[in-house]
Structures are given as C-alpha cells and as structure tokens.
C-alpha positions as CSV (number, residue, x, y, z in Angstrom):
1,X,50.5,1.3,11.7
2,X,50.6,-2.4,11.9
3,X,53.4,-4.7,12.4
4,X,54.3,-6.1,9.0
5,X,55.4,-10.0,10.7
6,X,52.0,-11.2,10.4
7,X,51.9,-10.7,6.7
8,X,54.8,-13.2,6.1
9,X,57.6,-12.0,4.2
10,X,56.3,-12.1,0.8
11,X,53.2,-10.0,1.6
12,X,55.7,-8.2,3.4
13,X,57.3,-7.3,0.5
14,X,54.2,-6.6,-1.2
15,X,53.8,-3.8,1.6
16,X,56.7,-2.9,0.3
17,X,55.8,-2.1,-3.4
18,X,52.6,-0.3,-2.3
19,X,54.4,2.2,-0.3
20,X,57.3,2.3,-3.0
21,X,55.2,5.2,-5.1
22,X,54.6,7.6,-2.2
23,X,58.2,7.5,-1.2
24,X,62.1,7.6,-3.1
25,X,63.3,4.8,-1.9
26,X,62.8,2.0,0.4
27,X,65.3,-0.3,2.5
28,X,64.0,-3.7,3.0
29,X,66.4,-4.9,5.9
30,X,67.5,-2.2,7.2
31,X,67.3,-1.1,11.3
32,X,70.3,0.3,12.4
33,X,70.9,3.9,11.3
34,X,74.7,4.4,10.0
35,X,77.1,6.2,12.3
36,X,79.7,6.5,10.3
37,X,83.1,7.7,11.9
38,X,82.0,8.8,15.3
39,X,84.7,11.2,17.1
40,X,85.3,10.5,20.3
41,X,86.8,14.2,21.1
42,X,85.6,16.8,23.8
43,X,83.3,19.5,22.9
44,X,85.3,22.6,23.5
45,X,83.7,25.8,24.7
46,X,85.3,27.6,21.5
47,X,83.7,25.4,19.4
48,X,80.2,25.9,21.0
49,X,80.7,29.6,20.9
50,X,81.5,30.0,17.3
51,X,79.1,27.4,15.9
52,X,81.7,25.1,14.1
53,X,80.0,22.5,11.9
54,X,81.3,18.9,13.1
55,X,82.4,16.6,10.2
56,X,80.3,13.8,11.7
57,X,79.0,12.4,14.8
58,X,80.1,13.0,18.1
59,X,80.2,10.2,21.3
60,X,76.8,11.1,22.9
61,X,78.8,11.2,26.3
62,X,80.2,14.2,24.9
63,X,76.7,15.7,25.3
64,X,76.6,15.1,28.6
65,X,78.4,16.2,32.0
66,X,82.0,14.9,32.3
67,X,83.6,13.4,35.3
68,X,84.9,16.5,36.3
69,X,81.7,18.3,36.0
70,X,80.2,20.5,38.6
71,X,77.1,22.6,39.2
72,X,75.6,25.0,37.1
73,X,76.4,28.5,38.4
74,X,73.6,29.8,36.7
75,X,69.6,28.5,36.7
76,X,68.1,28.9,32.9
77,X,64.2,30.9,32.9
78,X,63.2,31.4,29.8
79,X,62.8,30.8,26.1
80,X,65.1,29.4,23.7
81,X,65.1,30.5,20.0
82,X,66.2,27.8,17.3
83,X,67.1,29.5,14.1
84,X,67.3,26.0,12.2
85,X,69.8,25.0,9.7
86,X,70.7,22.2,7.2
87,X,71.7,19.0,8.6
88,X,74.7,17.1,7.6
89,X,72.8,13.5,6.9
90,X,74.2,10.0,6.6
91,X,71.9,7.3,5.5
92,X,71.4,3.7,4.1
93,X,70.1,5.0,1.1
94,X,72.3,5.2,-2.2
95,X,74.6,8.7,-1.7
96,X,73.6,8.8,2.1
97,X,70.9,11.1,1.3
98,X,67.3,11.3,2.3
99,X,64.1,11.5,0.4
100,X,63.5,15.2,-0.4
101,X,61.4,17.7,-0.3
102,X,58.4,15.3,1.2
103,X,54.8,16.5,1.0
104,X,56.7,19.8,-0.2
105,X,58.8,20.1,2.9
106,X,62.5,19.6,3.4
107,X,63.6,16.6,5.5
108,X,67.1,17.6,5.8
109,X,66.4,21.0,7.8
110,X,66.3,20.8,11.3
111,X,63.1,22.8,12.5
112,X,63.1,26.4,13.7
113,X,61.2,26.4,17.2
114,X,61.2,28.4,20.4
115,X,61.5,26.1,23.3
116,X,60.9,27.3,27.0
117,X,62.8,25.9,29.9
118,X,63.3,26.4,33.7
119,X,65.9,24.3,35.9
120,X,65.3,22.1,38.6
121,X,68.0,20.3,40.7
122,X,70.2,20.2,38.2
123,X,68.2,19.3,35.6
124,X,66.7,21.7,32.4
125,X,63.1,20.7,32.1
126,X,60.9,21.9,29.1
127,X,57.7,23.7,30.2
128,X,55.9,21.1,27.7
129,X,56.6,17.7,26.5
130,X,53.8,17.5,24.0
131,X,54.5,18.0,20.1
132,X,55.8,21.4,19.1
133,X,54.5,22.0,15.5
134,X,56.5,23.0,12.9
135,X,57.2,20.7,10.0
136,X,53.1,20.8,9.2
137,X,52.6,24.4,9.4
138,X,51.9,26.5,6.7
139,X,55.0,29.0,6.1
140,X,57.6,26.8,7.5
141,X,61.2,25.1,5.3
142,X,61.1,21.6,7.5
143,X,59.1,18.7,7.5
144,X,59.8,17.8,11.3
145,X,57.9,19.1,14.4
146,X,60.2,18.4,17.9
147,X,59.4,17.1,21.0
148,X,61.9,17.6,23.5
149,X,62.9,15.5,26.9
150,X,64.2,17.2,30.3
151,X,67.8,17.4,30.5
152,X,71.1,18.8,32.4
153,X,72.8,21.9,32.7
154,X,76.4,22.1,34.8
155,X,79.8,23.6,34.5
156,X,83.0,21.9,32.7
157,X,86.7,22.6,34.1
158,X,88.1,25.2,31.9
159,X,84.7,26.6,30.6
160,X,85.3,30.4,33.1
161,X,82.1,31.9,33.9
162,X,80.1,30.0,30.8
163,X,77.3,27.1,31.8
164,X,76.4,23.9,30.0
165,X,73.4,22.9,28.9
166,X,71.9,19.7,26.6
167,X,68.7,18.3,25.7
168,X,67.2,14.9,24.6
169,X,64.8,15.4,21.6
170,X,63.2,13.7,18.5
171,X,62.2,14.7,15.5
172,X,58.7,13.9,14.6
173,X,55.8,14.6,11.7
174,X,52.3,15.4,13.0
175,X,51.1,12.7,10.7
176,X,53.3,10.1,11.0
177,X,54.5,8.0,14.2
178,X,58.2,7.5,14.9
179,X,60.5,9.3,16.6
180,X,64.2,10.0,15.3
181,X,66.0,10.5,18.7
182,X,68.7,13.1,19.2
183,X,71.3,15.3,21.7
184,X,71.3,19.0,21.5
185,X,73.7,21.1,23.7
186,X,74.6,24.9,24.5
187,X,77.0,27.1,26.4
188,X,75.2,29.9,28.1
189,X,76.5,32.9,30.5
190,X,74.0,35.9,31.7
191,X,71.4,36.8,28.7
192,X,73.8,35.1,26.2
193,X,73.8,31.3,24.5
194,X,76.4,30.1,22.0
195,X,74.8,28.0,18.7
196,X,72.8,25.0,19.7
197,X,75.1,21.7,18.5
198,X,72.4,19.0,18.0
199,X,72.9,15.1,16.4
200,X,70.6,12.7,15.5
201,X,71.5,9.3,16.6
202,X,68.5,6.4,16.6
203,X,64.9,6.0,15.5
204,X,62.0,3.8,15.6
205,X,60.5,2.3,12.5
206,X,60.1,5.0,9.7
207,X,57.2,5.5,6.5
208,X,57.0,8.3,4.7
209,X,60.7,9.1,5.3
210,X,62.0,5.8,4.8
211,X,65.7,5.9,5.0
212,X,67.4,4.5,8.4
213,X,69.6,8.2,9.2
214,X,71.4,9.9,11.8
215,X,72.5,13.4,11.2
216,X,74.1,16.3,13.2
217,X,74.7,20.1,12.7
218,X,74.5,23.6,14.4
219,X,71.3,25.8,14.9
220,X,72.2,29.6,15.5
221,X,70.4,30.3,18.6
222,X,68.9,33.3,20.6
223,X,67.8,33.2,24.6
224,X,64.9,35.4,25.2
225,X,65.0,35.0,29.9
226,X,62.1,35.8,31.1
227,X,59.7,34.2,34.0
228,X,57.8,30.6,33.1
229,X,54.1,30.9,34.1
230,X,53.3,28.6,37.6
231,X,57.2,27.7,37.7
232,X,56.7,26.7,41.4
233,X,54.3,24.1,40.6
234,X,55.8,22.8,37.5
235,X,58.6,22.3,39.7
236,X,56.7,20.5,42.2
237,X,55.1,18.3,39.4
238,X,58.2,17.4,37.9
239,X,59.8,16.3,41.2
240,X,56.7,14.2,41.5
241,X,57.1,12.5,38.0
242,X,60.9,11.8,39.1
243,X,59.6,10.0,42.5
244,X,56.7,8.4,41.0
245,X,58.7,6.5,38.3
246,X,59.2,2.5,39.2
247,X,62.6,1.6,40.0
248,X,65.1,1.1,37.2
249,X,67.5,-2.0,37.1
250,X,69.9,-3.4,35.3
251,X,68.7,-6.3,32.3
252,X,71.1,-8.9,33.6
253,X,69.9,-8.9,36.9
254,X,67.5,-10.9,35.6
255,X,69.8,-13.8,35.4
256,X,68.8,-14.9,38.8
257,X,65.5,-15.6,36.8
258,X,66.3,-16.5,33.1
259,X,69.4,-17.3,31.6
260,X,71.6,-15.6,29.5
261,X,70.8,-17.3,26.6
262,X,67.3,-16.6,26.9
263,X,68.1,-13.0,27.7
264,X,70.6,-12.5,24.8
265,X,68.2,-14.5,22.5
266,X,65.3,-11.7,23.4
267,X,67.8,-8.4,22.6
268,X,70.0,-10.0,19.6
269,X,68.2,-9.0,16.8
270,X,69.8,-6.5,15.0
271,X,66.6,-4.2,15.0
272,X,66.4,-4.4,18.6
273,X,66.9,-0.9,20.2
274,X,65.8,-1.0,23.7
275,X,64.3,-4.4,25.7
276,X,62.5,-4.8,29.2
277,X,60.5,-6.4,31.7
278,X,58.5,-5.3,34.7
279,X,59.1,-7.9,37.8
280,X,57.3,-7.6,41.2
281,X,57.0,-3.3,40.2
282,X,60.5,-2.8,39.0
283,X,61.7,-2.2,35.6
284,X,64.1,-4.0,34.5
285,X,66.0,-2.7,31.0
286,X,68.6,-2.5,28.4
287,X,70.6,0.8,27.8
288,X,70.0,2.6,24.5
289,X,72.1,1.6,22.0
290,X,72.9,4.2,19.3
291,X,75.3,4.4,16.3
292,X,77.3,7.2,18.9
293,X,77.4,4.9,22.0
294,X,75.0,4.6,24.9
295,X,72.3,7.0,24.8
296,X,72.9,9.4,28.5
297,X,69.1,10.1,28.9
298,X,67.7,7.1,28.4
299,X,64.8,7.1,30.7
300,X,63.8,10.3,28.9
301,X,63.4,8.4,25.4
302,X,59.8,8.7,24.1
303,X,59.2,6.6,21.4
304,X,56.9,7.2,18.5
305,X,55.2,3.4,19.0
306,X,52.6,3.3,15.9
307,X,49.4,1.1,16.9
308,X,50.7,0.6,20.3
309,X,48.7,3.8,20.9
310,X,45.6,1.7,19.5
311,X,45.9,-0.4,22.8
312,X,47.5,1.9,25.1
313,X,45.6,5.4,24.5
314,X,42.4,3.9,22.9
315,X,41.7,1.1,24.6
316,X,42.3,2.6,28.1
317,X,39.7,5.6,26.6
318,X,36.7,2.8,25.8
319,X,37.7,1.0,29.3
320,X,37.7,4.4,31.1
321,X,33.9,5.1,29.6
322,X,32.3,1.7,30.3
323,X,33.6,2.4,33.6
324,X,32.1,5.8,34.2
325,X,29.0,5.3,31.7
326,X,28.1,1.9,31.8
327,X,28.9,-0.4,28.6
328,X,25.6,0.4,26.3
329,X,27.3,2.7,24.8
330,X,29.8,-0.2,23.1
331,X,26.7,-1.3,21.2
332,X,25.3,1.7,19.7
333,X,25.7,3.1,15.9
334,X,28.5,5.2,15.4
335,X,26.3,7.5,13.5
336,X,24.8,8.3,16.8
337,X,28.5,10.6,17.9
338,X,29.8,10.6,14.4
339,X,27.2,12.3,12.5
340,X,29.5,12.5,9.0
341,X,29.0,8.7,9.1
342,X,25.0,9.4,7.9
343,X,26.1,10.7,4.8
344,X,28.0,7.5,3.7
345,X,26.2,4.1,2.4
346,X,26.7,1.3,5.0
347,X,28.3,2.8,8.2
348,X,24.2,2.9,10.2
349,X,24.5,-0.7,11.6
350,X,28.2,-0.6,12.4
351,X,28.8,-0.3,16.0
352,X,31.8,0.8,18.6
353,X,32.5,-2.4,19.5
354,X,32.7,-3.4,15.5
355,X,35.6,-0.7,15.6
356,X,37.5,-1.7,18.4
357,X,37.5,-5.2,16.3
358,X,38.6,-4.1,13.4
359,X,34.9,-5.5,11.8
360,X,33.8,-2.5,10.3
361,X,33.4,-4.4,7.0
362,X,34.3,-1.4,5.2
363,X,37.8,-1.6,2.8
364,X,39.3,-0.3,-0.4
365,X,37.2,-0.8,-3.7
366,X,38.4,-3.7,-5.3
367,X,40.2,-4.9,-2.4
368,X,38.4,-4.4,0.7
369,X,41.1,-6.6,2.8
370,X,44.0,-4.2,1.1
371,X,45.8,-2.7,3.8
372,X,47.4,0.0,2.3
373,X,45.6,-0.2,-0.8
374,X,44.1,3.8,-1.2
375,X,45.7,4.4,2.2
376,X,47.5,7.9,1.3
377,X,44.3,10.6,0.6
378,X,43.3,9.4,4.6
379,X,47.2,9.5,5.7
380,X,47.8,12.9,4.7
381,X,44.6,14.5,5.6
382,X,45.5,17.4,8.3
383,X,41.6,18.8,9.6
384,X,39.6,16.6,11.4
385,X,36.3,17.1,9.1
386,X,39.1,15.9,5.9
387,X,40.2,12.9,7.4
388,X,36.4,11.7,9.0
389,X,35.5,12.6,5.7
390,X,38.4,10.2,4.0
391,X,38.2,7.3,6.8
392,X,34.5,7.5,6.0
393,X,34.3,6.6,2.3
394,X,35.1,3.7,1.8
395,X,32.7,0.9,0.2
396,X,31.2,-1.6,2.4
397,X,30.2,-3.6,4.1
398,X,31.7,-6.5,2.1
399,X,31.0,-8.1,5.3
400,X,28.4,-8.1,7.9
401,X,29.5,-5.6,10.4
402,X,31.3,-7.5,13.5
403,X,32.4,-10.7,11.8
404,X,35.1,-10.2,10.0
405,X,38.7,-9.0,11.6
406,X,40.0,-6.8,8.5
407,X,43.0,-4.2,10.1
408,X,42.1,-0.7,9.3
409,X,44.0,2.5,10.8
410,X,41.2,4.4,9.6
411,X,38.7,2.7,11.6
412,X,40.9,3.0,14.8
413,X,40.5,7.0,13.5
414,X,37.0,6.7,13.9
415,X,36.1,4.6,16.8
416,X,38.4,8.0,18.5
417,X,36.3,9.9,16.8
418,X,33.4,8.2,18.2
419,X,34.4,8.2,21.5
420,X,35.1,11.9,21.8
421,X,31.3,11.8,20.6
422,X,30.5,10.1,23.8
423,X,32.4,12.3,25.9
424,X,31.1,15.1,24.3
425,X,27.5,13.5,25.1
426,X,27.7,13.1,28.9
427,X,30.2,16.0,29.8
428,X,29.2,18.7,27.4
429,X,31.0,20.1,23.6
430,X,34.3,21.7,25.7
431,X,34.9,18.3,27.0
432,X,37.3,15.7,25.1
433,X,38.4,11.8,25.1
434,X,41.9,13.6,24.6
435,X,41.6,15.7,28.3
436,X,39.6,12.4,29.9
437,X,42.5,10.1,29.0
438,X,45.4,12.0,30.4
439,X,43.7,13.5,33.4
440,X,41.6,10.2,34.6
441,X,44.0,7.3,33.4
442,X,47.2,8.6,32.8
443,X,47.7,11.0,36.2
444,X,46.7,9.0,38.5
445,X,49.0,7.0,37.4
446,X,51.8,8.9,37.3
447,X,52.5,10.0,33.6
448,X,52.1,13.8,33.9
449,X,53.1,13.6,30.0
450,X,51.3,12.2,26.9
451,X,52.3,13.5,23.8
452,X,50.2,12.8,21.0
453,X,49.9,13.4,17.3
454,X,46.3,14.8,16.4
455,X,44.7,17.0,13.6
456,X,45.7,19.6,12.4
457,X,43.1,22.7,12.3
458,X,43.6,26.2,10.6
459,X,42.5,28.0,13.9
460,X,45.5,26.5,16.0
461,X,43.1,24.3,18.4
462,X,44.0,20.9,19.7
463,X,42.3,18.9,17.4
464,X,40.9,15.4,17.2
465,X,44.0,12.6,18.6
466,X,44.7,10.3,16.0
467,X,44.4,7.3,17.9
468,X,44.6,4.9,15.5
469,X,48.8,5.8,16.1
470,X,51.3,8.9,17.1
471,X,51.1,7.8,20.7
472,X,54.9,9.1,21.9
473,X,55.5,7.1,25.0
474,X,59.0,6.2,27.8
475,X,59.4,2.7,29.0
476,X,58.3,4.0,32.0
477,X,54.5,5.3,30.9
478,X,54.1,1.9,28.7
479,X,55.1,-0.1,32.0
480,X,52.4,1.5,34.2
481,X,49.6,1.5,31.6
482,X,50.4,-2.4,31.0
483,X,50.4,-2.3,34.9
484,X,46.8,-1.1,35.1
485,X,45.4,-4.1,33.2
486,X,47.6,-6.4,35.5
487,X,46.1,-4.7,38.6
488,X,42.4,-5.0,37.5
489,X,42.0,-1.2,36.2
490,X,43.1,-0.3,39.6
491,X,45.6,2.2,40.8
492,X,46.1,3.3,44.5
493,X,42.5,1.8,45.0
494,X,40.8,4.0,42.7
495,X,38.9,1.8,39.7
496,X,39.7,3.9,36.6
497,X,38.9,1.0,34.3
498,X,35.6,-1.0,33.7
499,X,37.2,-4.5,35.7
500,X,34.8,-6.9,33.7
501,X,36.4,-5.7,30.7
502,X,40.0,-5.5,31.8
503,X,39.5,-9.7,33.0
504,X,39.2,-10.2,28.8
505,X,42.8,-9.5,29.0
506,X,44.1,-11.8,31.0
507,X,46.0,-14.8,29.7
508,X,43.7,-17.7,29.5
509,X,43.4,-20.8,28.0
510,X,40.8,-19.9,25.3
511,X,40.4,-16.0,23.3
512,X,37.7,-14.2,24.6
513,X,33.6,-14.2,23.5
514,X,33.7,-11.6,20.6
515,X,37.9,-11.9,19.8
516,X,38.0,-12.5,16.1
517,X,40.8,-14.8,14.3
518,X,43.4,-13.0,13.1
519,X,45.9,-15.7,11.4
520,X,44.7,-18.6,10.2
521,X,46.0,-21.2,12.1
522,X,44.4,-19.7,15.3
523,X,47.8,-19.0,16.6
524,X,46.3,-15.2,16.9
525,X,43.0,-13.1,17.5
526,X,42.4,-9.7,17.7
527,X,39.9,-8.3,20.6
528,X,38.8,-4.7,21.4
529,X,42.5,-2.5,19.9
530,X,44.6,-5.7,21.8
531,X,46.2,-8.6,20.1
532,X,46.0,-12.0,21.7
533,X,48.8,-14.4,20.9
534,X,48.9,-17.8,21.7
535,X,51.7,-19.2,23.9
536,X,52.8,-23.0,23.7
537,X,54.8,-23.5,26.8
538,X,57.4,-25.9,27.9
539,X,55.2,-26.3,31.3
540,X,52.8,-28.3,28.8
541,X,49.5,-25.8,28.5
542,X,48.9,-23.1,25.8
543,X,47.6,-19.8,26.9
544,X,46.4,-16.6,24.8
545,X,48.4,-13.3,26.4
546,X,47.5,-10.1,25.2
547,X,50.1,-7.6,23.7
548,X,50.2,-4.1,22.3
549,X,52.0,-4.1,19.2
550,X,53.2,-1.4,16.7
551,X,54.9,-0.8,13.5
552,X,58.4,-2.0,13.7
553,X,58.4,-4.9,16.2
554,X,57.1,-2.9,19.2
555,X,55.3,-4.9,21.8
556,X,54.4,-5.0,25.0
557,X,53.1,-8.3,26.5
558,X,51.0,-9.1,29.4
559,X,52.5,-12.2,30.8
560,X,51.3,-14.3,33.9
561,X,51.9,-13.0,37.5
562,X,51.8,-9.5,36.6
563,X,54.8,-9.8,34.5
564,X,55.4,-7.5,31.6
565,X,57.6,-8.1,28.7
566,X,58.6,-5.0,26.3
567,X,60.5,-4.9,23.5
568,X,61.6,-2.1,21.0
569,X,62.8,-2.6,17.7
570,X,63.1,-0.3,14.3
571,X,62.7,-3.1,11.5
572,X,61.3,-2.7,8.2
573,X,60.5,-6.1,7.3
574,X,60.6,-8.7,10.4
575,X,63.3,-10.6,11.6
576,X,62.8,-14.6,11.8
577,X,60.5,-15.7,14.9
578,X,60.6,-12.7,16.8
579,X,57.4,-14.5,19.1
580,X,59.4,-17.3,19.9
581,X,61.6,-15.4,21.9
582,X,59.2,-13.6,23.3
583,X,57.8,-16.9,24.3
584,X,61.0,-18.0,25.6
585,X,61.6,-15.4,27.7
586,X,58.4,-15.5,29.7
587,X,57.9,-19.2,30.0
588,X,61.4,-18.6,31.7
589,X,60.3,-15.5,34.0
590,X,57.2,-17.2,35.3
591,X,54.3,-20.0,35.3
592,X,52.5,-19.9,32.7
593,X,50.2,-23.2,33.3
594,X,49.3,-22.2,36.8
C-alpha cells in the first residue's frame, strides 16, 4: 500500500472516497488511537484468577514485572489455549465502535489460537513468530490472525506459589498489512493458568478496518505442558538473535550530533509512533508511545509496514538472484515463470525489470493511472491462482511497457510471483523466493524472524508471499536490511547481494539509468521497488537518497556515511512536509555534499 503524501491532499481525499464503499466509515486525520481513562492500578492475582473484565485500559507497566519482582519459580513448556472473547473497543469512530462484521468476520472478537512457548532466561519465547491464522480461516468468529513477540515470566510479592507471565502481540488480517499492537498476561502454577488479560494499545496505518482503536478484555484460557520439538536449539537460536541485535540507545543522545530542535521537529507529528537512526552500527530510538504509557517490549514491536516490504523483502529477493544467477533474468518476459500471464492480451513483452518499475503499462479500464480504482476483487483474493488470476486482467498496455511509472500493488504481486518462477527454475518446484529470502539474506544477517502475509490455500500450504506488502518487521530487522545496501550487499564478507545493483542506491547527484519520474517536478523517481527523493541541502548540493516507504508515513532512508534514518507513523492522510524534516535531520547527522 502506498503512501498517500505524494498524491497531495485533495487526491488524498479522493483516496478517501474510493475506499469509503468498501468500509463504514473513515477518519481523515486521525493517528492516535483513543485511550480513554487509563487506570493506573496493580493487576492483582485475584483478579487474574477469576477473569474480571477491566472497565478500560490498564498502564502497560502493569503488564510487566514490578520493582519488586523476582524470578519465575516455574519454566513454562507447552501450549497455550486462547478460548477468545468479545473485546471491550474504544474508537474515533462515532459511538466508539468499529466497522462490523468485515468480509463476514467480526472485528471486535479477539481470536481463538493455541500458542506454544518455552522459557529462556527469563524470558517466554513463542516457538514461532510468523502469522498464526485465524481471522481468514473458514469456520472461525474473528477477522484477526496474531502474531505474537517473546516476553517475561517472574514472580510478584504476594502472588504464593503462582508465576507471572505476559506477551507482546498484534493483531493482524492475512490480507491486509498493519499491525494493532497489544499486552497479554497470565498467572500460572503447575498444570494450571488463570484467564489471559490482554489490551490493545497502538497500531500502524489501517484499510479495511479503518477506525484508530485500542481495546482490552479477558480470554478464558487452557495450558496443555508438554515438550517443544528441538527446545535446545531454539534456545540456542534465540540467545543468538538477542546477541546479534545492534546496540540500542537512547534518541537524545543524538544531541551531540543534531539539535533538539531538529530532533523534536523529526518526532512531533502527532502520527509519529516510533523514530530512529542508525549511527556508526548503533541504533539510536524513541520509546513507544501508546495511549497506556510507554510500551515495556519495545524492541519486540513488529510492525505491519505496507510497501516497505516492496523494498525490503522484494527488492533484496531480485538483488539476491542477479547475484547468484546473473542479471538476464531481469530482462526476460514474465510469461516465461508466470505462465497465467499467456492467457491475458498484453502481458508477452512486459519484463521483470518493467515490474520492479512500476511500468507494466497495465491499469484499470477507464482509468489505467487509478490507484485504487477496481482495486478490491485483487485485495480480497485468498489462493494464489485467484489473485494471479485478478492482478493479471487488467487492460493494457496503455503504455509501452517500461516507460511509464504508474504505482500498482498488483504488479509488485506479480513480479513475486515471477520471481518464485525463477527460483523455481534453477533450484527445482520444492524450492521458493519465500525460503531463499529468509535463509540467504535475512540469516546471515541476523533476523532469524520474517513474518509475512501470503496466500491463502485450501490445503494449508505456505502459499505465494504477497510482496507487494504484509512484510511485519522490528526496528531492529529494518536497520540491518538498510545496512546491507550501505555495506555493498555485504555481510560478514559474504556478497549476498548483486553489488552493481546495490551502487544504484546510493545517494548521488543524478537518479539512476532506468529510474522513472515519479512527481512532476523531478523532486522524486521511482527505481527497481525503491523510491528516490531528492535532497536540497544547506551544504549547497542536491542529492537523490533512496528510501523504503509504506502506507502511513513509514520510511526508512539511506542517508550519506552509512547513516540510516527511520521513522514510523499511523496517519491517514499526511501531515504537512513530513520530507522536510527528514531532510533536516540528515543534513544535520552528516555530509551530504561530500
């Protein structure tokens, strides 16, 4: 999903109106979800144990170990069984409801999963991180599938013999992209667990659900213990993911380089959830504001990032191909690994590289530059075969094939499509550009996690990745992909990315050979799933810096010196000059005419 700022506000309202149909209402300024009256009272143990309903939201440090906390006597094998149950919802939406039901499944129930943990050190850690289904299965009341983050368990003073035990999570659709981040926490002792207390506190830029919301409420809950398959090493791996992680410091330490005006001028949008930068390897970053306080896991956040995922999942994928293949594959017919393509007029002379540049030529009948004009049948297509089948037919070419930048998430769809065709081609029909990305990029670099929304198949397999978005990412896995291009698609001297490719993406004074304009004053271009903006900078010069960028105000900008600057916001429609501060920030962090 694209970010609405380049439209301007008026087509941004006219984004607006299009999605207005598909959806009960929609706020146009809105970012912060409401909090409402948030108690700042201890969880008691009795209140775990007999599954009281809470009148409203809780301080999130409530969710977390006290002062006075010590260890867990207790480790936690096993599976946990979510019953589900009707959340209490506050919104910005007239009454403080939400839409309901949506594509027939109720948005206000908090999904039914089981979930397995083991501990480590401390810490309760899920045996997966990737999307548990739920909300698009058939059979089931809610709309939302779950991801869930590693967390804590402990003892409180006064709790006896019971344990403690909470969770990060967000709420996500298998179609969709954002995340609606949340707190869950239980009492356990022996075989037993009390109700699972859960609350909804932030979220990233919504669509089909399009109220700002937090909620909160209490799952009935059963604990099945039992052993986790290859506990020892998924206990080595996670102590490796902690160790591997770059160092975390404060945001206004960076006052020795910027000053605070420039800092606050980056973070004080309203929309503006979570900011950073990566200086000299270290990650520099805001806490996570929510409408309960502060976040307590915030390095655990994943955030659904929209068409970021078309830079940092499918860009890395073609880079990671030309690498190991060669590049000839960039200028071959799609038809050649997406056979479906043969059947529709116009797709034979369009290429991978056309895809990447959003120069299919291929649009909506009528209004072939329409963004969201006869976007839904493609949207809500679950199989793979329906929505290649939907992506595919649409009229073209209304321009030649490669000339003309025209934004489509269904040709993002495709060119993922295309390039598990390529995999497929060299390494054989088990193999997939899903399995290539996370074990060839992504490990090595240290991100042991990369959930993903993909199609949805009757026989339960994987499916195709979207691609185009649903990419659900931490600071931490955006800073090291961002990283890689900096370092020349190097990591730990192995090349994992084709180097004459990744140079494109440096900043320089002039877009690359094949970028295509994407504004009209030149200002922007758009080259291979990467956005290049053009910096004016006080030193004098004007250089082009690529940046992933997503639904919402999500970015992530490669800046001179191997400086990173990442921001994440939840806005509908965009706040004024959100580039210039971006702009600001990093002609103020380093030298941008060198």
């Amino acid at each position: 999903m694209w970010m609405v700022r380049r439209l301007g506000r008026r087509s941004a309202l006219l984004v607006v109106l299009l999605i207005a149909p598909m959806v009960a209402s929609v706020p146009v300024e809105a970012a912060t979800p409401p909090g409402g009256d948030v108690s700042s009272a201890s969880i008691s143990l009795d209140e775990l144990r007999s599954g009281a309903t809470a009148t409203g939201l809780t301080h999130n440090g409530r969710f977390a170990p006290s002062e006075r906390a010590r260890g867990a006597r207790q480790p936690l094998t096993g599976t946990l069984r979510l019953e589900g149950a009707t959340m209490q919802v506050l919104s910005d939406a007239p009454g403080g409801g939400l839409s309901n039901p949506v594509l027939g499944k109720d948005t206000t129930f908090f999904p039914d999963v089981d979930i397995e943990f083991f501990t480590v050190d401390g810490r309760l850690v899920p045996t997966t991180q990737d999307v548990i289904r739920n909300g698009v299965l058939e059979g089931t009341r809610s709309y939302w599938d779950i991801i869930v983050q590693p967390g804590r368990v402990w003892r409180e003073p006064g709790d006896g013999s019971w344990n403690r035990a909470s969770f990060p999570f967000a709420l996500v659709n298998s179609i969709e992209g954002e995340t609606h981040m949340g707190l869950a926490m239980f009492a356990y002792r022996g075989r037993r667990v009390t109700p699972v207390r859960f609350q909804i506190v932030q979220m990233t830029s919504p669509f089909y659900v399009p109220e700002y919301f937090t909620a909160w409420g209490t799952s009935d809950a059963g604990w099945k213990p039992g052993r986790i398959g290859h506990v020892g090493k998924r206990t080595r791996e996670f102590r490796a993911e902690q160790a591997l992680r770059l160092p975390v410091r404060p945001w206004f330490d960076l006052t020795a380089l910027a000053s605070e005006a420039t800092l606050d001028a980056f973070t004080s949008y309203a929309d503006v959830f979570q900011s950073a930068v990566v200086y000299r390897d270290e990650l520099y970053r805001t806490d996570c504001p929510t409408a309960a306080g502060p976040f307590p896991y915030c390095d655990e956040v994943r955030y659904g990032v929209w068409s970021v995922t078309k830079s940092a999942m499918m860009n890395v994928a073609l880079l990671r191909l030309a690498q190991k293949y060669g590049q000839a594959f960039l200028d071959e017919s799609i038809v050649d690994y997406v056979p479906a393509a043969g059947s529709f007029a116009g797709w034979d002379d369009v290429t991978i590289r056309d895809l990447a540049n959003m120069a299919s030529g291929h649009g909506p009948e009528g209004d072939p530059t329409c963004y969201l004009c006869d976007y839904d049948r493609w949207y809500v297509a679950l199989s793979e075969q329906d929505k290649t089948t939907d992506a595919l037919n649409y009229p073209g070419p209304f321009a030649p094939p490669g000339t003309v930048f025209n934004y489509r998430d269904q040709d993002a769809y495709l060119l993922g499509v295309a390039l598990d065709g390529v995999v497929k081609a060299h390494e054989g029909p088990k193999a997939s550009v899903w399995d290539l990305i996370r074990t060839e990029v992504y490990r090595p670099l240290g991100i042991f996690h990369a959930p993903t929304n993909s199609t949805v198949e009757s026989d339960g397999s994987p499916g195709q990745p979207l691609m185009a978005y649903g990419y659900y990412a931490t600071l931490d896995d955006l800073a090291k992909i961002a990283l890689l291009f900096h370092h020349d698609g190097r990591w730990d001297g192995r090349q994992l990315l084709d180097p004459s490719l990744v140079a494109h993406y440096a900043p320089r004074a002039e877009p690359p050979a094949g970028a295509l304009p994407a504004s009209d004053d030149g200002s922007t271009y758009y080259y291979t799933d990467w956005w290049l903006n053009r910096l004016e900078s006080d030193e004098g010069c004007a250089r082009y810096l690529a940046s992933m960028e997503g639904w919402g105000g999500i970015s992530v900008t490669l800046a001179p010196s191997d400086v990173i600057v990442m921001r994440v916001r939840n806005l509908w429609v965009d706040s004024p000059d959100p580039q210039a501060s971006i702009d600001a920030l990093i002609d103020a962090l380093t030298t941008v005419c060198a």
